[in-house]
Residue frames as a rotation matrix with the C-alpha (Angstrom) as fourth column:
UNK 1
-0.670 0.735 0.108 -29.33
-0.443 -0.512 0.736 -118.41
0.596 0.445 0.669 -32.80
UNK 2
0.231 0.838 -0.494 -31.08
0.428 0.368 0.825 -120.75
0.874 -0.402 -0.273 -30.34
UNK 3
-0.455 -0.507 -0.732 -30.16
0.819 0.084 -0.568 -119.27
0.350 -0.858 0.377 -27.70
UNK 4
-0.954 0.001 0.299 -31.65
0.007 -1.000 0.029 -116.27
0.299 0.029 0.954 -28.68
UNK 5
-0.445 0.881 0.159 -34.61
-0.439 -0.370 0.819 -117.58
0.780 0.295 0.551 -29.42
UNK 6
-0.263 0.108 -0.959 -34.83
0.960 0.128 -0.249 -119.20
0.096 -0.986 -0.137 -25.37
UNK 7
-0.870 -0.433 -0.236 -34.12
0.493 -0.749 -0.443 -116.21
0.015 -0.501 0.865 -24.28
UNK 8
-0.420 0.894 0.157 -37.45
-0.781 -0.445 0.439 -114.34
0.462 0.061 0.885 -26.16
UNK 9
-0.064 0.805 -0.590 -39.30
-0.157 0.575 0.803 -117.46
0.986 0.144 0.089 -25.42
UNK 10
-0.103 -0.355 -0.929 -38.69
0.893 0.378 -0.244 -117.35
0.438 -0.855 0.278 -21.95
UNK 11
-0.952 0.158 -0.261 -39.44
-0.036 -0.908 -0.418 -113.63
-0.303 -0.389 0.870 -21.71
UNK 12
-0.361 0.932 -0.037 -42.69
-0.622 -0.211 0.754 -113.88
0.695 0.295 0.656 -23.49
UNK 13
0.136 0.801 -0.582 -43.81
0.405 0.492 0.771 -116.87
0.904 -0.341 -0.258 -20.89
UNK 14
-0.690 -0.433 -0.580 -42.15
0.723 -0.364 -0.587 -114.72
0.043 -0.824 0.564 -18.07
UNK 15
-0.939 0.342 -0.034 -43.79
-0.334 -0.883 0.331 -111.38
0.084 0.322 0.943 -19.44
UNK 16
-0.336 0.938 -0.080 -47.35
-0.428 -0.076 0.900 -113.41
0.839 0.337 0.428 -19.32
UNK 17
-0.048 0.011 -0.999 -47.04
0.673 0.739 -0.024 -114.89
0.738 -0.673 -0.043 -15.97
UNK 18
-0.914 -0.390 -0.110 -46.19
0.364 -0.674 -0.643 -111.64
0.177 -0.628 0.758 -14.07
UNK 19
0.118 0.909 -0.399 -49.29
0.982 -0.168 -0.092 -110.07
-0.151 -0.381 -0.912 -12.59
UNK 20
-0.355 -0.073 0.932 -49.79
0.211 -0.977 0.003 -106.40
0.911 0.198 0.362 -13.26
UNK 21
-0.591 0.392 -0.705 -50.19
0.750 -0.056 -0.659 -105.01
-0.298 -0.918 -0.261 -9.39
UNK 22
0.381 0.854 0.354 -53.29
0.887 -0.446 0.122 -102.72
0.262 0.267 -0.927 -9.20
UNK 23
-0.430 -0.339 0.837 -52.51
0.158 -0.941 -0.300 -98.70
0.889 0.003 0.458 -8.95
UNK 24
-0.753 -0.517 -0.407 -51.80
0.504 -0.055 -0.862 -97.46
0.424 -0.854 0.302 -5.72
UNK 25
-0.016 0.978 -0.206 -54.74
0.937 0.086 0.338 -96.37
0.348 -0.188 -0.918 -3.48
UNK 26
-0.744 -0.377 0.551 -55.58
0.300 -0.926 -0.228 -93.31
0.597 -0.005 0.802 -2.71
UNK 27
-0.338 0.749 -0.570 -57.96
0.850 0.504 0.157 -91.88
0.404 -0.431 -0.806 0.31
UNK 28
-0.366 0.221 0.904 -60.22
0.120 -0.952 0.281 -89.05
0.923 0.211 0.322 1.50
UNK 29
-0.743 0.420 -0.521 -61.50
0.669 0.491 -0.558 -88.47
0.022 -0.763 -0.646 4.59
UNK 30
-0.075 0.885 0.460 -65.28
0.306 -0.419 0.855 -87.24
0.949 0.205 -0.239 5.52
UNK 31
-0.888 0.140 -0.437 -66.39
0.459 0.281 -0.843 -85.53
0.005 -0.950 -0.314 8.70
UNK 32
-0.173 0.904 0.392 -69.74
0.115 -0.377 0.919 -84.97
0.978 0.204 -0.038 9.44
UNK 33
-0.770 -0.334 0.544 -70.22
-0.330 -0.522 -0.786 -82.68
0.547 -0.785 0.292 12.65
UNK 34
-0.058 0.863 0.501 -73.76
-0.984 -0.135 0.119 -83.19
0.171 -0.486 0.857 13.46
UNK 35
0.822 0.312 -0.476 -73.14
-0.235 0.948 0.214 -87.20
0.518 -0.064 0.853 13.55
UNK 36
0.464 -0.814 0.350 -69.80
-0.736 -0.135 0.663 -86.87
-0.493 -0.565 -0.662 15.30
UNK 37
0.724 -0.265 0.637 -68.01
0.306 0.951 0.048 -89.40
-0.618 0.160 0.769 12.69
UNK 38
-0.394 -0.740 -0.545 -65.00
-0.823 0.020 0.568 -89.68
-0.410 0.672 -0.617 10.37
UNK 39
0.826 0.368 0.427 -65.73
0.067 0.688 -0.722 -91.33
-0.559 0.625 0.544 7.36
UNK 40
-0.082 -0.760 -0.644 -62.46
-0.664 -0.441 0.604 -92.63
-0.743 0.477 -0.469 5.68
UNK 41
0.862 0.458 0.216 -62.52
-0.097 0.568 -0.817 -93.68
-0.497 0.684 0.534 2.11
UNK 42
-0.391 -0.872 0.293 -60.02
0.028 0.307 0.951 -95.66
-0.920 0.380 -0.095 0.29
UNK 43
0.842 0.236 -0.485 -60.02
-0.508 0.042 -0.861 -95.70
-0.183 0.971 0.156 -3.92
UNK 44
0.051 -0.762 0.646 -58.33
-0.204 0.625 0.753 -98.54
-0.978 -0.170 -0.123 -5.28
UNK 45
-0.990 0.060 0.128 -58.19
0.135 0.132 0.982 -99.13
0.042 0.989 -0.139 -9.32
UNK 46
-0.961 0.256 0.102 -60.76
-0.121 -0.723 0.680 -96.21
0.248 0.642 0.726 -9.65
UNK 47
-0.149 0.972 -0.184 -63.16
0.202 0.212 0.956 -97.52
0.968 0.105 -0.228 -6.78
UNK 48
-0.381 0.142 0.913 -64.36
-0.662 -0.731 -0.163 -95.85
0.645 -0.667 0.373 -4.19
UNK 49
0.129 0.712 -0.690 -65.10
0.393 0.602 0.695 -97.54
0.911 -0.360 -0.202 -1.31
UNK 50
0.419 -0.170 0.892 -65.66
-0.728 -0.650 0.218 -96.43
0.543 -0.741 -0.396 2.43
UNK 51
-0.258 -0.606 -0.753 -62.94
0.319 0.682 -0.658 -98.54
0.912 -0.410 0.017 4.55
UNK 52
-0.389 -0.062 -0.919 -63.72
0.809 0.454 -0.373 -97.24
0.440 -0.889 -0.127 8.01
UNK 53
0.374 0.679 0.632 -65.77
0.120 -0.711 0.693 -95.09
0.919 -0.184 -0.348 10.60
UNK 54
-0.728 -0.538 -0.424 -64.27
0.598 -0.196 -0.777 -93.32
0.335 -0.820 0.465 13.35
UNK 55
0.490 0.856 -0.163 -66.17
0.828 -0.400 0.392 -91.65
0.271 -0.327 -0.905 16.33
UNK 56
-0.326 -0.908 0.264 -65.09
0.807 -0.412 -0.424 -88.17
0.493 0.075 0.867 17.15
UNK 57
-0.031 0.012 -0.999 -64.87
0.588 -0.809 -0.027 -85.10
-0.809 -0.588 0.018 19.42
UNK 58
-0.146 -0.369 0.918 -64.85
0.794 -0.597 -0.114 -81.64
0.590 0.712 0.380 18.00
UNK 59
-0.794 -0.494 0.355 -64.77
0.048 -0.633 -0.773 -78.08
0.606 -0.596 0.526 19.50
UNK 60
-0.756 0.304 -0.580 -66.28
0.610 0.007 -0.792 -77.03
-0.236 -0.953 -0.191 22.64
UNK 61
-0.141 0.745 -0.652 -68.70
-0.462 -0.632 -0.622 -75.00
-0.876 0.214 0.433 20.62
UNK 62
-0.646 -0.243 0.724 -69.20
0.545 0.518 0.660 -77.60
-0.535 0.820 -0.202 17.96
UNK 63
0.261 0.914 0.311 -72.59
0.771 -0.004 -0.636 -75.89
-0.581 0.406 -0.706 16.18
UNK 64
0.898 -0.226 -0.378 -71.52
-0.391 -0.803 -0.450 -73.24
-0.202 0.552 -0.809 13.12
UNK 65
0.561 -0.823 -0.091 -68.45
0.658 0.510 -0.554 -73.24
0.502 0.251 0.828 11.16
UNK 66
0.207 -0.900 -0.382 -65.05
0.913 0.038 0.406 -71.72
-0.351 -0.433 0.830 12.33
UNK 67
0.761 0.139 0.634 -65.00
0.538 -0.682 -0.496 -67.75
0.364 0.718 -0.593 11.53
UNK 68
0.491 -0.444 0.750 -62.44
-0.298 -0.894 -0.335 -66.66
0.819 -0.059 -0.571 13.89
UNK 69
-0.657 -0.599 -0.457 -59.55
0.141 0.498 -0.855 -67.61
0.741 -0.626 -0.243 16.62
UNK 70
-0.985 0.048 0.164 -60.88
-0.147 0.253 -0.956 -68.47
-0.087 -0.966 -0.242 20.10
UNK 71
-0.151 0.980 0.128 -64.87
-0.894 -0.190 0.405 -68.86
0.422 -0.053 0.905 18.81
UNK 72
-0.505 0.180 0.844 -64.39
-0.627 0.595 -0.502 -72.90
-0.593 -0.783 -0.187 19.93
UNK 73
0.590 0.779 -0.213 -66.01
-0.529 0.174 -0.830 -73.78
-0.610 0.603 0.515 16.84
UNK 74
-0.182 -0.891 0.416 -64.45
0.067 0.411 0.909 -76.69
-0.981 0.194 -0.015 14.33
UNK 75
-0.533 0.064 -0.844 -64.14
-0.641 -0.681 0.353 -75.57
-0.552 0.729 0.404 10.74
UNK 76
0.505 0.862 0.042 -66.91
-0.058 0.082 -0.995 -76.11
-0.861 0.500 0.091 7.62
UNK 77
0.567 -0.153 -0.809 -65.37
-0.754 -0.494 -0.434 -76.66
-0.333 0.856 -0.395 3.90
UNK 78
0.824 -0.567 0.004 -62.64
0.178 0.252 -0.951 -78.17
0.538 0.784 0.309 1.64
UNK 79
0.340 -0.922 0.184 -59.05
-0.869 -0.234 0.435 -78.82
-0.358 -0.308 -0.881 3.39
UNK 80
0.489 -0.735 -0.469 -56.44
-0.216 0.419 -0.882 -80.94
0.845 0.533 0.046 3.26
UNK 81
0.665 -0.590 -0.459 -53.78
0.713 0.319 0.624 -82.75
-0.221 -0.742 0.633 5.68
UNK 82
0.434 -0.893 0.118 -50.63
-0.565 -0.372 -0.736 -80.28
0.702 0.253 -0.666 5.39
UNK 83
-0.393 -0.856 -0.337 -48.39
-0.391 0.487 -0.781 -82.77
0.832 -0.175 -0.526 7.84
UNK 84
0.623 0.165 -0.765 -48.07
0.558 0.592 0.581 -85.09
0.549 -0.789 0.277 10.69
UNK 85
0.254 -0.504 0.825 -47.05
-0.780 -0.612 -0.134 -84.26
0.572 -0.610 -0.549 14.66
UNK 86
0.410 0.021 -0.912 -45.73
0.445 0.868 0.220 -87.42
0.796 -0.496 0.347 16.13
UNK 87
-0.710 -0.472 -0.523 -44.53
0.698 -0.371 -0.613 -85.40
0.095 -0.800 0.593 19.19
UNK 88
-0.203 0.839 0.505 -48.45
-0.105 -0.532 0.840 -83.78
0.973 0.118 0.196 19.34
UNK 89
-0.882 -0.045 0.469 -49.67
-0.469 0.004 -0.883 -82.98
0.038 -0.999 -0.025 22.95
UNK 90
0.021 0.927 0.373 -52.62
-0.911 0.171 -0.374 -84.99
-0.411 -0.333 0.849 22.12
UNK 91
0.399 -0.123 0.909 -50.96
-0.070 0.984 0.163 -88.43
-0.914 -0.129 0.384 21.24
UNK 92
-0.467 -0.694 0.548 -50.46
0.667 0.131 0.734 -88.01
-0.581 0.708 0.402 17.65
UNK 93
0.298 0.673 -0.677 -51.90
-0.011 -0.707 -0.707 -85.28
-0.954 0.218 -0.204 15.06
UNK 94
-0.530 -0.388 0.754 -52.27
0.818 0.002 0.576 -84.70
-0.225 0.922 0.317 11.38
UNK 95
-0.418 0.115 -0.901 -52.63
-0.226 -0.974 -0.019 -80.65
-0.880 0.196 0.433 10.69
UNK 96
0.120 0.742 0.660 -55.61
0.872 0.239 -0.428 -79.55
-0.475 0.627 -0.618 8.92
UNK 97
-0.535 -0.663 0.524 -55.10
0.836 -0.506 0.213 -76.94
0.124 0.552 0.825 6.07
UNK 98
0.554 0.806 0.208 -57.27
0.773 -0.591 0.231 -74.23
0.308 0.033 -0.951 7.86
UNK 99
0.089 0.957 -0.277 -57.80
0.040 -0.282 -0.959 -71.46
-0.995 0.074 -0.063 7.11
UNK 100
-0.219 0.125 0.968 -58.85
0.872 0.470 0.137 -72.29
-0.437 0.874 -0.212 3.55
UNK 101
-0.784 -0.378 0.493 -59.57
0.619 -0.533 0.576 -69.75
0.045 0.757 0.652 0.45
UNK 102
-0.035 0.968 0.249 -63.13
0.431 -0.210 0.878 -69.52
0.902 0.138 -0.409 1.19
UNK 103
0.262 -0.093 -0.960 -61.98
0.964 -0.009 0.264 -68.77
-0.033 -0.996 0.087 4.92
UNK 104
-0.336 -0.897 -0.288 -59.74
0.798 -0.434 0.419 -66.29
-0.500 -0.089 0.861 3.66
UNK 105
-0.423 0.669 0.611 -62.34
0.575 -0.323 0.751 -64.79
0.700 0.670 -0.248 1.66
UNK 106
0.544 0.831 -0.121 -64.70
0.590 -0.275 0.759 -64.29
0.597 -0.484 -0.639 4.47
UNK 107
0.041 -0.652 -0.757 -61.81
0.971 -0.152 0.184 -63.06
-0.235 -0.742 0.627 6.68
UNK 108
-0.648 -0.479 0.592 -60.95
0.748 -0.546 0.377 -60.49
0.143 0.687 0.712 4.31
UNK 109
-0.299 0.669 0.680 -64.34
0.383 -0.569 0.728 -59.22
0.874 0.478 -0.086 3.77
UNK 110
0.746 0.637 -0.193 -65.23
0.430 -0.239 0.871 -59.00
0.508 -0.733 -0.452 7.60
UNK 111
0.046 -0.886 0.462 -61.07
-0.450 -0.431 -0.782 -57.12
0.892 -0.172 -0.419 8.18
UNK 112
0.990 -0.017 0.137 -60.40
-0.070 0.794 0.604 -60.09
-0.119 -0.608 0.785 9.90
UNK 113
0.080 -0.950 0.303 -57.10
0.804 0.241 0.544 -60.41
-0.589 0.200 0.783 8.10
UNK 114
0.130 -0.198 -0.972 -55.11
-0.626 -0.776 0.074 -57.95
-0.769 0.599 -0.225 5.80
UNK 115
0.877 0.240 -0.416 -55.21
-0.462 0.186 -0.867 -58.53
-0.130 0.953 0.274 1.88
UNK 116
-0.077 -0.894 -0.442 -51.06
-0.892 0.260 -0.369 -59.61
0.445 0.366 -0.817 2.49
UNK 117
-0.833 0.056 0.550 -52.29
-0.065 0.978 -0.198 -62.54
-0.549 -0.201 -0.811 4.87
UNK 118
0.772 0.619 0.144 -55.48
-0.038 0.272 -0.962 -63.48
-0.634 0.737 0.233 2.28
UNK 119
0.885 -0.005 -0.465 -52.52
-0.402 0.495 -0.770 -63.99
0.235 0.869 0.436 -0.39
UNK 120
-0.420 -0.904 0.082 -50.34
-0.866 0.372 -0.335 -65.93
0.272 -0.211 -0.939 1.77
UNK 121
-0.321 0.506 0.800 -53.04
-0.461 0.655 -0.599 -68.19
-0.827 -0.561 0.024 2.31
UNK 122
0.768 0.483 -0.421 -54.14
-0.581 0.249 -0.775 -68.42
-0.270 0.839 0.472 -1.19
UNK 123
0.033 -0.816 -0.577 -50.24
-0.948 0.158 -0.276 -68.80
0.316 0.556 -0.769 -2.16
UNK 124
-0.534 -0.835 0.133 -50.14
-0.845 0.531 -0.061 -71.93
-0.020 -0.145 -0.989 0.42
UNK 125
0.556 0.809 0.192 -53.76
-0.231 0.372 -0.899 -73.24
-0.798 0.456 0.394 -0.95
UNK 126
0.532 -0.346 -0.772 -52.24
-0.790 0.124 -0.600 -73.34
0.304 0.930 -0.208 -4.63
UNK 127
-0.150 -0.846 -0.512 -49.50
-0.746 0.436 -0.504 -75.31
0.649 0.306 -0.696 -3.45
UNK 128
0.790 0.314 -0.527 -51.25
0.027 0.840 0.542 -77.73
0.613 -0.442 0.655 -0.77
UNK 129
-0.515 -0.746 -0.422 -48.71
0.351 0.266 -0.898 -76.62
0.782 -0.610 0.125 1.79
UNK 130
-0.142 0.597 -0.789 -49.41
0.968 -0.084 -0.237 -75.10
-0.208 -0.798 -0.566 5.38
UNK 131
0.029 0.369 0.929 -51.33
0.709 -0.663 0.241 -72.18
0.704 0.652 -0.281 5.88
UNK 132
-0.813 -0.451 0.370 -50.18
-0.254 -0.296 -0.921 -69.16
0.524 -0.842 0.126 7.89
UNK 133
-0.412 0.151 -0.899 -51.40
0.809 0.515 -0.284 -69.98
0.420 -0.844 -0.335 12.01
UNK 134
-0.591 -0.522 -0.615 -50.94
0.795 -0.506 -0.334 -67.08
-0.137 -0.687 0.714 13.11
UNK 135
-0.401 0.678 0.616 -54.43
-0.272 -0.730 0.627 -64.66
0.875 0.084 0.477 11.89
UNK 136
-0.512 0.797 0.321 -57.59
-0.842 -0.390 -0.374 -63.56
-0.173 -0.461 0.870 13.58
UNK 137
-0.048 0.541 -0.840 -58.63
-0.826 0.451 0.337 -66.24
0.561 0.710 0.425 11.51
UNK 138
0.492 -0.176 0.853 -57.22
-0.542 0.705 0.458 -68.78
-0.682 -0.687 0.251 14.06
UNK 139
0.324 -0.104 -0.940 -55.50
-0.815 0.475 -0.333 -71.75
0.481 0.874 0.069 13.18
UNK 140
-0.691 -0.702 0.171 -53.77
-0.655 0.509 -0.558 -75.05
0.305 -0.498 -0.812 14.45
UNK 141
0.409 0.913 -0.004 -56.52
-0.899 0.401 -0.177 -77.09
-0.159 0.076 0.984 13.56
UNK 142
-0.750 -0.661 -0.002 -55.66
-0.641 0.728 -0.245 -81.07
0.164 -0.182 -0.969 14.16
UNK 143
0.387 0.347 -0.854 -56.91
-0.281 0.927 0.249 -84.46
0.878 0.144 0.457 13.70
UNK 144
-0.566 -0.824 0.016 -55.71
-0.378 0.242 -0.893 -85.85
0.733 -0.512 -0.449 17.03
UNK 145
-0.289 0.366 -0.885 -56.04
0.402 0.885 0.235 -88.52
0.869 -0.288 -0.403 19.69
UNK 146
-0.998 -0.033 0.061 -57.20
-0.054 -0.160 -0.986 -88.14
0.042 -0.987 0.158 23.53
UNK 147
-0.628 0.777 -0.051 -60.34
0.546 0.393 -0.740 -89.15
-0.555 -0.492 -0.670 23.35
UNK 148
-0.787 0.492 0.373 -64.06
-0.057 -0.659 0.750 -88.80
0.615 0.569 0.547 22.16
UNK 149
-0.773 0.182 -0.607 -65.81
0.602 0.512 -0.613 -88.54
0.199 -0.839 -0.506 25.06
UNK 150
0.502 0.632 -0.590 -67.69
0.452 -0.774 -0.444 -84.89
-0.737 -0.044 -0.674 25.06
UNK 151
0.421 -0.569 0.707 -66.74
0.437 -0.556 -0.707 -82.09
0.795 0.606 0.014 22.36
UNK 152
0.899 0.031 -0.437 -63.99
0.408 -0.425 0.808 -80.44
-0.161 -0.904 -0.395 24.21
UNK 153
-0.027 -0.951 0.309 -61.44
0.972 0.047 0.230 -79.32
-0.234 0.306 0.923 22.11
UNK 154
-0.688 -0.227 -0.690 -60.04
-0.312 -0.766 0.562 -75.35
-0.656 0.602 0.456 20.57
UNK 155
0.258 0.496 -0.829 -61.89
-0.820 -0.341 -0.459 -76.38
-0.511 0.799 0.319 17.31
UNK 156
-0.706 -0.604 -0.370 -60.01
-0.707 0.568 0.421 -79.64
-0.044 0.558 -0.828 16.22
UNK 157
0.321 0.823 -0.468 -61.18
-0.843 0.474 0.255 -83.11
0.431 0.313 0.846 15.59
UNK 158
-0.698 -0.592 0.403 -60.29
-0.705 0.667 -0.242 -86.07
-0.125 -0.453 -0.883 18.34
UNK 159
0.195 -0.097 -0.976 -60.17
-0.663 0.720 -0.204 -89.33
0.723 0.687 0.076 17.83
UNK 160
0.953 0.005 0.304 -59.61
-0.287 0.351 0.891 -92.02
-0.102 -0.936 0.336 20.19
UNK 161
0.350 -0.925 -0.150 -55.80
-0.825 -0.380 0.419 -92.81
-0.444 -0.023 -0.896 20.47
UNK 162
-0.013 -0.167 0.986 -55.99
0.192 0.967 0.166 -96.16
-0.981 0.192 0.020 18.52
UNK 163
0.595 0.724 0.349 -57.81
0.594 -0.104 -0.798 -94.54
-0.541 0.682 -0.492 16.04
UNK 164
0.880 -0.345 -0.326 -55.81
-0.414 -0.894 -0.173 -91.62
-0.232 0.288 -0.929 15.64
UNK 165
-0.015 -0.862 0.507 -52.91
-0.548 0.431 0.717 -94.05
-0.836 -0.267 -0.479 15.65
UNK 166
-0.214 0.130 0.968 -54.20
0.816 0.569 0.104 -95.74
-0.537 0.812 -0.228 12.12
UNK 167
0.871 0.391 0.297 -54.84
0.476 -0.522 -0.707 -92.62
-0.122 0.758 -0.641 10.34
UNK 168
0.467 -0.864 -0.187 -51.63
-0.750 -0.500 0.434 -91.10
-0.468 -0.062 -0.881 11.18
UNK 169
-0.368 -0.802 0.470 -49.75
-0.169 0.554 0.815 -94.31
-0.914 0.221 -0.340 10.21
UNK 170
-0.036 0.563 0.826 -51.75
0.738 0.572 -0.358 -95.01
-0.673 0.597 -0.437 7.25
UNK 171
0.528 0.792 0.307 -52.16
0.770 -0.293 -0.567 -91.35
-0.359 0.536 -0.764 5.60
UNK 172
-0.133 -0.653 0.745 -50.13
0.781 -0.532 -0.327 -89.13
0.611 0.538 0.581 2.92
UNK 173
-0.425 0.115 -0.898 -49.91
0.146 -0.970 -0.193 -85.49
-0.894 -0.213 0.395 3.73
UNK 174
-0.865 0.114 -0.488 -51.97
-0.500 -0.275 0.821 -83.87
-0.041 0.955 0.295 1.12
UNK 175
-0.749 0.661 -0.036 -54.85
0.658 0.738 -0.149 -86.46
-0.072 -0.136 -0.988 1.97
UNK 176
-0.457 0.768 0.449 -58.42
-0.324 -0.614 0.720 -84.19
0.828 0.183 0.529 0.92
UNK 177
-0.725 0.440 -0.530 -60.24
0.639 0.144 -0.755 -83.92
-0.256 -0.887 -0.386 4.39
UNK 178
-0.479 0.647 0.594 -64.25
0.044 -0.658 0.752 -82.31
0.877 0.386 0.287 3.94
UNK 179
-0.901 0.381 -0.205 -66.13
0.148 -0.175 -0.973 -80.85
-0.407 -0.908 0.102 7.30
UNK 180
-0.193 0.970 0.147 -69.68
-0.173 -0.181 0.968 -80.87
0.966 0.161 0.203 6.40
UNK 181
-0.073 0.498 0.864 -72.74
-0.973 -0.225 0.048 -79.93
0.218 -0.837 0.501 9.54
């Protein structure tokens, strides 16, 4: 019977020694066109805090949002990361979930796309995977490195290659990414 009661007593001063580790962080990322920055925020046990600013390129027509392949323009709205390119022609990339619902909306309405690509986009919204590439709508939108020297990309967002080299190592797929002017 002593033995047992070591044993508990020893778990209970074990069991009150052990730190509880804080829930796992979790992080969004801002971009705001008209200031050329990435704003990434980390949330650690339910606090928000902003962990780093990145300058950044964007398309060669940076002013308006994204309505349509080749316009040069980088997209306005609500996305997401859908995956990483470590074999990207622009050092590394992390693929942005455009074109979004609201994209797909407008697409629709202006017979940009047919009503079967609008609910193959919606289907791969719902599920936070990739959306089809391959409309009017454009696509192959990317986070990615080579520099922020002038806006001179298709429509993406670049990063210098350090930079682009911590967000890629550092971020989930699935990461919430907002374009605001």
């Amino acid at each position: 019977m002593s033995v047992i009661l070591l044993n508990l007593l020893i778990a209970l001063i074990l069991a009150a020694t052990v730190s509880v580790e804080p829930p796992g962080s979790s992080f969004r990322i801002l971009v705001k066109k008209s200031e050329r920055k990435l704003y990434l925020y980390e949330t650690v046990g339910g606090k928000e805090r902003l962990r780093k600013t990145y300058s950044i390129a964007l398309g060669n027509t940076p002013i308006g949002h994204k309505r349509k392949q080749g316009d040069g323009k980088t997209p306005e709205g609500e996305y997401y990361i859908t995956h990483k390119n470590p074999k990207s022609n622009f050092y590394l990339s992390l693929g942005v979930s455009y074109p979004n619902l609201s994209d797909a909306d407008e697409g629709l309405k202006a017979g940009l796309i047919t009503k079967s690509q609008h609910d193959a986009i919606a289907a791969a919204i719902r599920t936070k995977s990739k959306p089809p590439q391959n409309t009017k709508l454009g696509g192959d939108i990317f986070i990615h490195g080579h520099g922020v020297g002038s806006d001179w990309t298709l429509g993406c967002v670049a990063l210098e290659n350090q930079d682009i080299k911590e967000l890629f190592d550092l971020l989930p797929v699935k990461t919430p990414l907002k374009i605001v002017p």
